[in-house]
Each structure stands twice: as structure tokens, then as C-alpha cells.
N, C-alpha and C positions, 0 to 999 in steps of 0.2 A: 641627371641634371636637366635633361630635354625632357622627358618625361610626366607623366599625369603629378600632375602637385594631391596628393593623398595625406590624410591627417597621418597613415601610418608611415608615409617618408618622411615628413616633417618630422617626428618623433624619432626617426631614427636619425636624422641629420641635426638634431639638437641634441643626443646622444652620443655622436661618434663627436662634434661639437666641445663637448662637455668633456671627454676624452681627451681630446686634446690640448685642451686648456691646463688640465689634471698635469699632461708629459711634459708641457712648458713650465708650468710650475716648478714640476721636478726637477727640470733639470736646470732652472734659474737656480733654485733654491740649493743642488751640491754644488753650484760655482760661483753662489755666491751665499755663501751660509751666512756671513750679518746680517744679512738684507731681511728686512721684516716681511717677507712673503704677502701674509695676509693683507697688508694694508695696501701694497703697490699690485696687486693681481686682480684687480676688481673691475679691469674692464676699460678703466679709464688712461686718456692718456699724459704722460709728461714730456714738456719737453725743455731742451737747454739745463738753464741752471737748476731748476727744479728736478729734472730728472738724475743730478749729479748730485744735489742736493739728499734724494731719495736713495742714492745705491745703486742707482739702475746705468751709469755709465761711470767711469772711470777718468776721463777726461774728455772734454770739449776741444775739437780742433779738424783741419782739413784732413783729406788723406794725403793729400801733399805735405804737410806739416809732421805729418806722422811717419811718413816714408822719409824724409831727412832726416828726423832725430834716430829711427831706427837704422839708417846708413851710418852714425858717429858707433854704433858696437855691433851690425851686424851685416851680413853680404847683404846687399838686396838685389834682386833677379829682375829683368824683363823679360817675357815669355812670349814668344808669338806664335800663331797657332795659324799654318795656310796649309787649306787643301792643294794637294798636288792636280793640278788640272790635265785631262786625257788627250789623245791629237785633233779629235773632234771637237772639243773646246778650244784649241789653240788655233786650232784651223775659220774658226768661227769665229773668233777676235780679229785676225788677222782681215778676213773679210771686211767684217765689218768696221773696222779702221781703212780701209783701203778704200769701200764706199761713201765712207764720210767725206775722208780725203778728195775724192771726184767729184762729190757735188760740191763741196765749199770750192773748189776751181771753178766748177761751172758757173756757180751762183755768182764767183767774185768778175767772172770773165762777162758773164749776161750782166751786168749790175742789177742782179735782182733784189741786191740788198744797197742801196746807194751808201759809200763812207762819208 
């Protein structure tokens, strides 16, 4: 990527390029087998009504919109994802809440900041 720009990398990155496009194809085309392939794979793009118009989307709407109609028949989940933090990072918040805390005293007691 950083690298000498060479007619032979360029060839190969229009290649593996060209590959790729071939895999998306493929695999539009077994999940969505009406869809005219050839006409809608050329590179360009649709969008909105056009694109639902073409095959390429199934319905137009928020993902909020979609997460309620899918909660009327199905669970839906919220997922949260927190790293457990070590004592040296607890230790090190704790700090540094405890030194914010002393200056905004100090600052508010010096009026360095006039209310």
C-alpha cells in the first residue's frame, strides 16, 4: 500500500480488484436470484427509491423503524460490550478525579475563574 507504485502492482491490485467484485457478485446474485445481476453490477451507484426499484434493497426505513417492527414477532437484545479495567487503571481515575476535584476548589476559592 506504502510502497513503490509499479505497473506490476497496479496489475495486480486491478486483479485481486476485479476478484472481488466477481465474490460480490456471487454472492448478491444466490441471495438474490431475481435480481438482473448484469444490469445493477456495473459499478454504478443507486440509491433510495431507485435502488428498491432495481432489487437492491427490500425496504426503505431507519434502523429504529426496523428494530420496532421486528420487536411486534421477535426478542430483540441490547448488547454491551465493557472491558473490565486492571487496579492500575482504577487507581489512575481515582487520581485523576481527585486532582480535578483540587483545582476546580482552588480555582473557585482564588477566583481565577470570576462566576
Amino acid at each position: 500500500m506504502f510502497g513503490e507504485n509499479t505497473d506490476k502492482g497496479r496489475e495486480k491490485f486491478v486483479e485481486e480488484l476485479e476478484e472481488t467484485h466477481v465474490l460480490f457478485k456471487d454472492f448478491v446474485s444466490e441471495h438474490r436470484p431475481s435480481l438482473d445481476i448484469a444490469k445493477v453490477a456495473t459499478g454504478e451507484h443507486w440509491f433510495g427509491l431507485k435502488a428498491k426499484e432495481l432489487g437492491l434493497v427490500d425496504n426503505i426505513q431507519t434502523s429504529d423503524d426496523y428494530l420496532q417492527n421486528a420487536a411486534k414477532e421477535r426478542s430483540v437484545l441490547a448488547i454491551k460490550y465493557s472491558v473490565k479495567k486492571g487496579l492500575a487503571d482504577k487507581f489512575a481515575k481515582a487520581a485523576s478525579l481527585s486532582i480535578e476535584q483540587a483545582a476546580g476548589k482552588l480555582m473557585q476559592n482564588n477566583r481565577i475563574f470570576p462566576s
